[in-house]
C-alpha positions in Angstrom: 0.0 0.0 0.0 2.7 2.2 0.7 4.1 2.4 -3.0 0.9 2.5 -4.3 -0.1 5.4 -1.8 3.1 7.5 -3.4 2.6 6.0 -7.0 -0.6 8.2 -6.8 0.8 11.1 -5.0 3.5 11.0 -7.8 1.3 10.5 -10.7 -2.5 11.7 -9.4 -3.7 7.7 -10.3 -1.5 4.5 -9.3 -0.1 2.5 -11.7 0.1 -1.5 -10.8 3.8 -1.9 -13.5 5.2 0.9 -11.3 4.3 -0.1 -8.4 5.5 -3.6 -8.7 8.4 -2.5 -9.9 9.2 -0.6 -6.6 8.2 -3.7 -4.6 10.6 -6.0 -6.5 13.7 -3.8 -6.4 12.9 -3.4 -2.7 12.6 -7.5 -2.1 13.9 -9.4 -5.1 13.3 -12.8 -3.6 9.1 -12.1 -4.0 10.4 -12.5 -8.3 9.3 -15.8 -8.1 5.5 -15.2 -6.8 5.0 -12.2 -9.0 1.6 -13.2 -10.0 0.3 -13.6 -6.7 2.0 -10.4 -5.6 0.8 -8.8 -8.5 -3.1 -9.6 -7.3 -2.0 -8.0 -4.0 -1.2 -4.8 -5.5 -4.5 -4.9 -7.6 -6.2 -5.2 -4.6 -4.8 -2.7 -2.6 -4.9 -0.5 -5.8 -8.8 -1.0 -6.0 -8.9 -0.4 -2.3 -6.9 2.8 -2.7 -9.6 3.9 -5.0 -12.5 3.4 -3.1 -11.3 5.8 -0.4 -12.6 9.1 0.4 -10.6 12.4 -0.4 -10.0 12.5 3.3 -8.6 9.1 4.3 -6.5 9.7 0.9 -5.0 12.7 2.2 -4.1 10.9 5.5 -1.8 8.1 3.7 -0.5 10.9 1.5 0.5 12.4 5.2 1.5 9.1 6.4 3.4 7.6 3.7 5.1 10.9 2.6 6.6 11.5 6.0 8.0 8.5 6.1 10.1 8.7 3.0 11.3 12.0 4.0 12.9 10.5 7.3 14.2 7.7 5.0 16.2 10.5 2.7 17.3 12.3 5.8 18.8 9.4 7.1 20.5 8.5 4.2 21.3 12.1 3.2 19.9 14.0 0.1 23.1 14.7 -2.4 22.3 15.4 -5.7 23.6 13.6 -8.5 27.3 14.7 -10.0 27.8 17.4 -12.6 29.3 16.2 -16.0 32.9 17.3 -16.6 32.6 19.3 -12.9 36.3 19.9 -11.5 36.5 21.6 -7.7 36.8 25.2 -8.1 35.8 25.6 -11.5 32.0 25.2 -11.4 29.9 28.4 -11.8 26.4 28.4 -12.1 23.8 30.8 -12.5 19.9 31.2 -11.3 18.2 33.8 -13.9 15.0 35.2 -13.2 12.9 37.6 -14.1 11.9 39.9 -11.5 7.8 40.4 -12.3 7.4 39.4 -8.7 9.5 37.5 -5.7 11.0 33.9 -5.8 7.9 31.3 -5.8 8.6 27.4 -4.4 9.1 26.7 -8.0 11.9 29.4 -8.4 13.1 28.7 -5.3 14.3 25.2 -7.0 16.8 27.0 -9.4 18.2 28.7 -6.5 18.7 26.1 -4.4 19.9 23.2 -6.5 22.5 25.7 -8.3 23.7 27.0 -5.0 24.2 23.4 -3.7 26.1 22.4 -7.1 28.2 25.0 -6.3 28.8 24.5 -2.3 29.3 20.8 -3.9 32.5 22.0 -5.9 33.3 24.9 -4.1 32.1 27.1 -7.0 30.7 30.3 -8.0 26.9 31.3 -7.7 25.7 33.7 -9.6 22.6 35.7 -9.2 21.4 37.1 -12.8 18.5 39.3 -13.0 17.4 38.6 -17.0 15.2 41.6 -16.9 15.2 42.5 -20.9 11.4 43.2 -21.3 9.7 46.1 -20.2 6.6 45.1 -21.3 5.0 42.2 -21.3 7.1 40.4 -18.5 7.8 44.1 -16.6 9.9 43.9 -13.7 8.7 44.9 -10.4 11.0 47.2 -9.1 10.5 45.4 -5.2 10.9 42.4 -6.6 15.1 42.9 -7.0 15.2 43.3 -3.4 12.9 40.1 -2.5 15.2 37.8 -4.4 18.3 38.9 -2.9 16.6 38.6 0.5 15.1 35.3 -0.1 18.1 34.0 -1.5 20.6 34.8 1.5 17.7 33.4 3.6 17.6 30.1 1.8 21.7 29.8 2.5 21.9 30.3 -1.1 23.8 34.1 -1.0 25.3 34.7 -4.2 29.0 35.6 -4.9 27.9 37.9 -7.7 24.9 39.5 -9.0 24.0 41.0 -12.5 21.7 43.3 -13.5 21.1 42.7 -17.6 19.1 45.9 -18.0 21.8 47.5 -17.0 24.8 45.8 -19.4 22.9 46.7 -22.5 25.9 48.2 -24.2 27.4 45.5 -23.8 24.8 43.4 -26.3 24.8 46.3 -28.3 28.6 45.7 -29.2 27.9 41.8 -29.9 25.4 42.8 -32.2 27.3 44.7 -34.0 29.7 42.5 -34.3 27.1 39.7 -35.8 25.9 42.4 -38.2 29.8 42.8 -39.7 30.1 39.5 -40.0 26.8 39.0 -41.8 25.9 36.8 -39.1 22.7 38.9 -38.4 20.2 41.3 -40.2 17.5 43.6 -40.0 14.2 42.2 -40.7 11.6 44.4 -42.3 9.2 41.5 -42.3 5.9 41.5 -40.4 5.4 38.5 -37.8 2.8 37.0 -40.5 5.0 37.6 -43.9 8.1 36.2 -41.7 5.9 32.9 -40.3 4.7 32.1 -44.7 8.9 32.1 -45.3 9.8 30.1 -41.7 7.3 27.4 -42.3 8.2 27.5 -46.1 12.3 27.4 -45.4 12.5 30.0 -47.4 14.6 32.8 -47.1 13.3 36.5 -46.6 13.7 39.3 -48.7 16.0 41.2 -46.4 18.6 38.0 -45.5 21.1 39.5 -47.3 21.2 43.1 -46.9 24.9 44.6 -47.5 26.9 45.2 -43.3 26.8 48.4 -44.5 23.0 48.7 -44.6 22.3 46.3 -42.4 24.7 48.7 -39.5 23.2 52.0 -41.0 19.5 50.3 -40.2 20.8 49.3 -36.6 22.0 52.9 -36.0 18.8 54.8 -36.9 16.9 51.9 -34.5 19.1 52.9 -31.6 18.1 56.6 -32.8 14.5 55.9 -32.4 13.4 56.6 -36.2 11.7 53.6 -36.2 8.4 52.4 -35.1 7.9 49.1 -32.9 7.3 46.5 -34.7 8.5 47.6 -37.9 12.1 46.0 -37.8 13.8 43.4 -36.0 17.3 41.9 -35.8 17.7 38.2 -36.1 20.2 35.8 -36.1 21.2 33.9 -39.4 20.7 30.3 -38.7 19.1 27.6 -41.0 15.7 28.2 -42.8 15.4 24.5 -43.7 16.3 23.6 -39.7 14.1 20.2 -38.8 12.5 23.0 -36.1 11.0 25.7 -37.7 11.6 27.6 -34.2 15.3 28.1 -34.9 15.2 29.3 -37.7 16.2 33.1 -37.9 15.3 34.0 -34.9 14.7 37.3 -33.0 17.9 38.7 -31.7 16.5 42.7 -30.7 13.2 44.4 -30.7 11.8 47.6 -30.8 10.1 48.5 -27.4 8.9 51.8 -26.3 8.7 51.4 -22.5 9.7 52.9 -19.6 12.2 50.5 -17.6 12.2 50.5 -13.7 15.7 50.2 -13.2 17.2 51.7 -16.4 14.1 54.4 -17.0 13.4 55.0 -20.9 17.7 55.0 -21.8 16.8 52.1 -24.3 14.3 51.9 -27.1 16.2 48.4 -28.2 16.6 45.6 -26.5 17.3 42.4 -26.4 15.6 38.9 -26.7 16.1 36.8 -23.4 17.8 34.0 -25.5 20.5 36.8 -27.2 20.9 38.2 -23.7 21.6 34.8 -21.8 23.6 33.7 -24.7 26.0 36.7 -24.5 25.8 36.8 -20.5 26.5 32.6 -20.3 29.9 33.5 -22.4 30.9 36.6 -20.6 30.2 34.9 -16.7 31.8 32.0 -17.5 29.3 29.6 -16.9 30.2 26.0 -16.5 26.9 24.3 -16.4 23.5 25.5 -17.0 20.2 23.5 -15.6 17.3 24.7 -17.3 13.5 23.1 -18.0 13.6 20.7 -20.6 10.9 22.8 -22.5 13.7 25.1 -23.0 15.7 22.8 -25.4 15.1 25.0 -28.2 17.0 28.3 -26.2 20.1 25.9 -26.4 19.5 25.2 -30.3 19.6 28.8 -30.8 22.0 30.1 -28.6 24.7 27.5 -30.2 24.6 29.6 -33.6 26.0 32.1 -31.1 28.7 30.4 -30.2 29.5 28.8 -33.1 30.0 32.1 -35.1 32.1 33.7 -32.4 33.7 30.2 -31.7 33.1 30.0 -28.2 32.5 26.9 -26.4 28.6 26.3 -25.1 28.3 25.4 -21.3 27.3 21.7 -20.2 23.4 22.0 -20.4 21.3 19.7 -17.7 17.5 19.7 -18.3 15.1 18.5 -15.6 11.1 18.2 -15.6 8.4 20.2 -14.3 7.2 20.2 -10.7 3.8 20.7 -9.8 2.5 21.0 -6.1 -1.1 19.6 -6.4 -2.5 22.1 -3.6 -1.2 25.2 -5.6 -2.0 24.3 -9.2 -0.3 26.0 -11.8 -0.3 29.6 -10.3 2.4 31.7 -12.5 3.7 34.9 -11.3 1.4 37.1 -13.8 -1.6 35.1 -12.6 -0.5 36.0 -8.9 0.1 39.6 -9.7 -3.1 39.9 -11.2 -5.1 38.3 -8.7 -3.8 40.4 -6.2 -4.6 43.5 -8.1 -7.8 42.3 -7.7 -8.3 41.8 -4.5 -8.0 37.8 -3.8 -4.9 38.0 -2.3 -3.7 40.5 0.6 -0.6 41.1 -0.9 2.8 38.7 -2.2 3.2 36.8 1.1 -0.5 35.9 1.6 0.0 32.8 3.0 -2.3 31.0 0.8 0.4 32.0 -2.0 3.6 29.5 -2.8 5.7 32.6 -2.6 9.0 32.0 -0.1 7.6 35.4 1.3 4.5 33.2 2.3 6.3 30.5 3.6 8.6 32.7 5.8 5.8 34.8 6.9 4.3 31.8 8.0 7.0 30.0 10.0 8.8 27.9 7.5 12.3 27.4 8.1 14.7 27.2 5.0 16.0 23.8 5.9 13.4 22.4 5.4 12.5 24.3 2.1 16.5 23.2 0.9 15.6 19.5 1.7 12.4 19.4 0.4 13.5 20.5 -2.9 16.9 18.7 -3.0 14.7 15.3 -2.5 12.8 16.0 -5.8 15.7 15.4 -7.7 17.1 16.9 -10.9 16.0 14.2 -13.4 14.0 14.6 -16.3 10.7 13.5 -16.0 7.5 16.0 -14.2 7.1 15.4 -10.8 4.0 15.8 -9.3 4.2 16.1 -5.1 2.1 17.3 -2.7 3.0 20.0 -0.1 2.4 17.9 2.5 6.0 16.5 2.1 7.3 20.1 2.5 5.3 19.8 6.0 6.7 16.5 7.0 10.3 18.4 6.8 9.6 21.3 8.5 7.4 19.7 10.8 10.9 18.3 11.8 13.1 21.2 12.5 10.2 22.9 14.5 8.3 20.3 16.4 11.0 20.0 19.1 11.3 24.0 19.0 7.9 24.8 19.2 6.1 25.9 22.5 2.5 24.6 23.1 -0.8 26.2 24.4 -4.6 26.0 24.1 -6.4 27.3 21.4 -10.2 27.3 21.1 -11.2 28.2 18.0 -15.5 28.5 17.4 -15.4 28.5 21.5 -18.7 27.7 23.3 -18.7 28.4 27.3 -19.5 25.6 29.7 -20.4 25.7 33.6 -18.8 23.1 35.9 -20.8 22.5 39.2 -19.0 21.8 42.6 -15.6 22.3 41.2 -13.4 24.5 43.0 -10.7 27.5 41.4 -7.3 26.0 41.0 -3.9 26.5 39.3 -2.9 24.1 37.1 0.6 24.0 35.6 1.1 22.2 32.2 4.3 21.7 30.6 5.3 23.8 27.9 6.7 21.1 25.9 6.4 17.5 26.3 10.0 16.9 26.1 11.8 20.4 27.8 11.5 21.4 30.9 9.4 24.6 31.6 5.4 24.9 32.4 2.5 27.2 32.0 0.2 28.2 34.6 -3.7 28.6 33.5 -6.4 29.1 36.1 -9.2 26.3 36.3 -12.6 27.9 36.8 -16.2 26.6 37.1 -16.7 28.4 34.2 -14.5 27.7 31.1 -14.5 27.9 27.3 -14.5 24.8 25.1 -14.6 24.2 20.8 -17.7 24.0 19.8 -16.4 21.0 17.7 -15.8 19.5 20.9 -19.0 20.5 22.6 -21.3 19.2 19.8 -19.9 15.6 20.0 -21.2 14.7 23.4 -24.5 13.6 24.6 -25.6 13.7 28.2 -23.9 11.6 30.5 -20.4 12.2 28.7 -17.7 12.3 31.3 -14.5 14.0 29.4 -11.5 15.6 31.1 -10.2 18.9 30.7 -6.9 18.8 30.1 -4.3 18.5 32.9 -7.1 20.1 35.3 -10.4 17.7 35.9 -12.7 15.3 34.6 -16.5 16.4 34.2 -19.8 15.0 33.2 -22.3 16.6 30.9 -26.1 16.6 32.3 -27.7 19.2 30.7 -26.4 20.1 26.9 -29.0 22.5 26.4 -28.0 24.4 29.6 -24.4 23.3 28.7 -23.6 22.7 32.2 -21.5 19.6 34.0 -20.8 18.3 37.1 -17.5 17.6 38.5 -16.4 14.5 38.7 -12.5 14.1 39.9 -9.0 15.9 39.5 -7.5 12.6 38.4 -6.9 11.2 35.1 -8.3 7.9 36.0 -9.5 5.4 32.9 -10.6 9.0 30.7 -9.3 7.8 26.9 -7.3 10.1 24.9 -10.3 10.6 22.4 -12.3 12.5 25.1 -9.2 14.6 26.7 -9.6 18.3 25.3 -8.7 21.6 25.6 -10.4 24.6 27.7 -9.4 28.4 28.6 -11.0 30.4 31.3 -11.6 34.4 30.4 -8.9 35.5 32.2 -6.1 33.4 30.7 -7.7 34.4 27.2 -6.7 36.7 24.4 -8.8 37.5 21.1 -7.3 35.2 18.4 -7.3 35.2 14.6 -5.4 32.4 12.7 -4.8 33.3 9.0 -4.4 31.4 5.7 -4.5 27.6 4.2 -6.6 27.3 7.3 -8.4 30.4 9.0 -10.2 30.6 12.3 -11.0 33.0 15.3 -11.2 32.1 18.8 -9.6 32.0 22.1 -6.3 31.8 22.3 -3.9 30.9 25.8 -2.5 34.6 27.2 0.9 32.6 28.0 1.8 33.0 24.4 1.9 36.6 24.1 5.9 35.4 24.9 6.2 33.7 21.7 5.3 36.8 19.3 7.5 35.9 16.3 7.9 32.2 16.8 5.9 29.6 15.6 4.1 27.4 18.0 1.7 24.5 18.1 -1.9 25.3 18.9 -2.4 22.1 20.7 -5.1 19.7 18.2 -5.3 22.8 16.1 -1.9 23.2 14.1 1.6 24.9 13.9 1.1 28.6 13.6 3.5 31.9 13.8 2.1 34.3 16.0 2.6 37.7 14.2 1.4 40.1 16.1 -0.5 41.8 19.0 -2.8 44.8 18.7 -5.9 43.6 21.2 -6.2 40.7 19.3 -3.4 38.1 18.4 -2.9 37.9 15.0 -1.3 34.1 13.7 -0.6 32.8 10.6 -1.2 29.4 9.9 1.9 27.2 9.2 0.5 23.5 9.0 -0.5 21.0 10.4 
């Protein structure tokens, strides 16, 4: 059951070849009663199926949490880089800065840096911020990476800025054009696309240097409108992918930049740019999506004509988090400019703001990614594993109290007022001192499962009996523990050991919340049967942030 539980996690459905495959690598000597095993799997597979969403999501919890401790026990290294010598690697992470580093960007920054700490090499930090327009930086958004990266233990040791190295492509182009290895393009986007798919040369291929350098001046002058010309890069018009051929080199954009202002009216295609920048950094390897092989295709013609040698190129698949969809950074912007989100570390958001607003710690972000690999096929995971590791690092940190969310208020007959000291931790030393009243505050989640006669205890200060629900009173019945199970041991706060609470995000509530952890302001905590949470802040009512579960 376990490797069909994370065949579906994986994959969405369970597939029976896969999963057998898992169970014979893991005990070869079941080879010779494959059939029989084989109408195990079937079974459990059908039994998988027939569960609800809920109990799903439990051996998704379950099984997930168990492979993570296997990987941390035998340590998460990443596979070796091809050709990689010690102190000779360098690597870069390039982003566009439209917004700050989501879990998915946090990937590229993590696995480079670690290549890098692997062969004491150099990580670079380059900000491939060449269009104005439709993918506009956000001028904030330069800060966030560099903040997120040095908080992920991924600080750079250099960081570029492409919008502002423009010259510098300026040159190469000019040097393409000279050596007829580029032109300017006169073509619409329609008349170009009738010669691409034909493999057919355009009318404007083989403009004289002179021209073609005379065109190029008067674009960087501005007498032309966008649109109107472009430069592209000489490749093959009969190449197998139409894609390649002559591509787009520079365009004509009329925008205002944030970091450069409106300096440029030219600029430059993100494959020209990072072609140009690969050469100039040095770069030694370059892991990039496997949708991107046609950037390497292009970017070789590059090379080739200035007879430079291309970096070693990794691709790796897609990973999609099931609980966040396929959110892009435009999507995010937009819905927050509309209201659904609060702002770029709403904690419903897979930005790293998110998760370090809500308690996360970068360890476990590092490991988390680091276990899904660098191989070429999708992955598909759930967050839940990201909870399992962080649920590590924190769970022996994290300070406990009471939290009753939806509370309802109870009254305890012939019980007397009485300190009662829990521990702060299960495993440290320290306590917390609540006040045990006749008249206390339970969940309603709580309240509504009992029926008269119900004896429960309130934890670590009585047991009680309910006799009239309607009334919502009890009668006391002892101070011990006695034979009360642990189903029907819960959790209570008087008035005076109570502060307003609001928990936000992936799971919202309001309620009562234990005045004791007004001391952990900052820190996460564990709302004890509730969740992990950050408390954030205090302003009459205590403000938390949901971490997990």
């Amino acid at each position: 059951m376990k490797y069909v539980v994370l065949n579906a996690l994986k994959y969405g459905k369970p597939n029976e070849k896969a999963v057998m495959g898992k169970i014979m690598a893991e005990m070869p000597e079941l080879r010779s009663k494959a059939k029989d095993v084989l109408e195990i799997v079937r079974e459990c597979i059908a039994e998988f199926n027939s569960l609800s969403e809920e109990k799903k999501r439990e051996l998704f919890e379950k099984y997930s949490a168990t492979e993570v401790k296997k990987k941390d026990e035998k340590g998460i290294k990443l596979p070796p880089l091809e050709n990689a010598k010690k102190g000779k690697v360098a690597m870069r992470f390039a982003p566009n800065p439209n917004g700050p580093p989501t879990l998915g960007s946090a990937r590229g920054i993590v696995v480079n840096d670690e290549y890098c700490k692997m062969y004491n090499g150099k990580f670079i930090l380059r900000f491939d911020d060449t269009d104005p327009r439709t993918k506009r930086p956000l001028l904030e958004a330069y800060k966030w990476y560099l903040e997120d990266c040095e908080w992920l233990n991924a600080k750079p040791k250099e960081i570029v800025y492409a919008s502002k190295r423009i010259p510098i492509y300026y040159e190469f182009c000019e040097k393409l054009l000279e050596m007829e290895k580029a032109y300017p393009c006169f073509c619409s986007r329609d008349e170009f696309k009738k010669y691409r798919d034909a493999g057919v040369e355009c009318p404007h291929r083989n403009v004289s240097k002179e021209d073609a350098l005379e065109i190029w001046e008067k674009m960087l002058n501005g007498e032309y409108n966008e649109g109107e010309v472009v430069i592209r890069i000489k490749t093959d018009m009969r190449h197998k992918d139409p894609a390649i051929r002559d591509w787009v080199a520079f365009r004509i954009i009329y925008e205002d930049h944030p970091l450069v202002g409106d300096r440029y009216c030219v600029w430059p295609t993100l494959d020209f740019e990072s072609a140009i920048e690969d050469h100039i950094l040095g770069i030694t390897h370059i892991i990039r999506g496997k949708d991107l092989r046609d950037s390497e295709l292009r970017q070789r013609y590059i090379y080739r004509y200035f007879g430079w040698e291309y970096p070693i190129t990794k691709h790796w698949g897609k990973v999609s988090i099931h609980e966040f969809g396929r959110l892009s950074t435009s999507e995010i912007r937009k819905a927050i400019e509309e209201g659904k989100f609060s702002g770029w570390d709403d904690p419903r958001l897979p930005t790293i703001r998110a998760f370090r607003r809500r308690g996360f710690q970068p360890e476990a972000i590092r490991n988390f990614i680091l276990s899904l690999g660098v191989g070429e096929n999708d992955v598909a995971v759930s967050v839940k594993n990201l909870y399992a590791e962080n649920r590590k690092l924190v769970d022996p940190v994290a300070n406990r109290y009471f939290f009753i969310w939806n509370p309802v208020e109870i009254k305890i007959e012939g019980v007397e007022e009485r300190e009662v000291r829990i521990p702060i931790h299960p495993n440290r030393d320290g306590f917390r001192v609540l006040k045990g009243k006749s008249t206390v505050y339970i969940t309603k989640d709580d309240f509504e499962k009992l029926k008269e006669g119900d004896v429960i205890r309130l934890k670590d200060f009585c047991n009680v009996r309910l006799i009239d629900k309607d009334e919502r009173t009890f009668e006391f019945v002892s101070y011990e523990l006695g034979e009360i199970k642990k189903g029907r041991i819960i959790h209570w706060l008087s008035k005076d050991d109570s502060v307003d609470c609001k928990v936000i995000g992936e799971v919202s509530n309001e309620g009562f919340a234990e005045r004791n952890a007004l001391n952990d302001i900052g820190n996460v905590v564990q709302f004890e049967r509730f969740a992990f949470c950050r408390l954030e802040a205090f302003n009459e009512i205590l403000r938390a942030v949901y971490t997990h579960p």
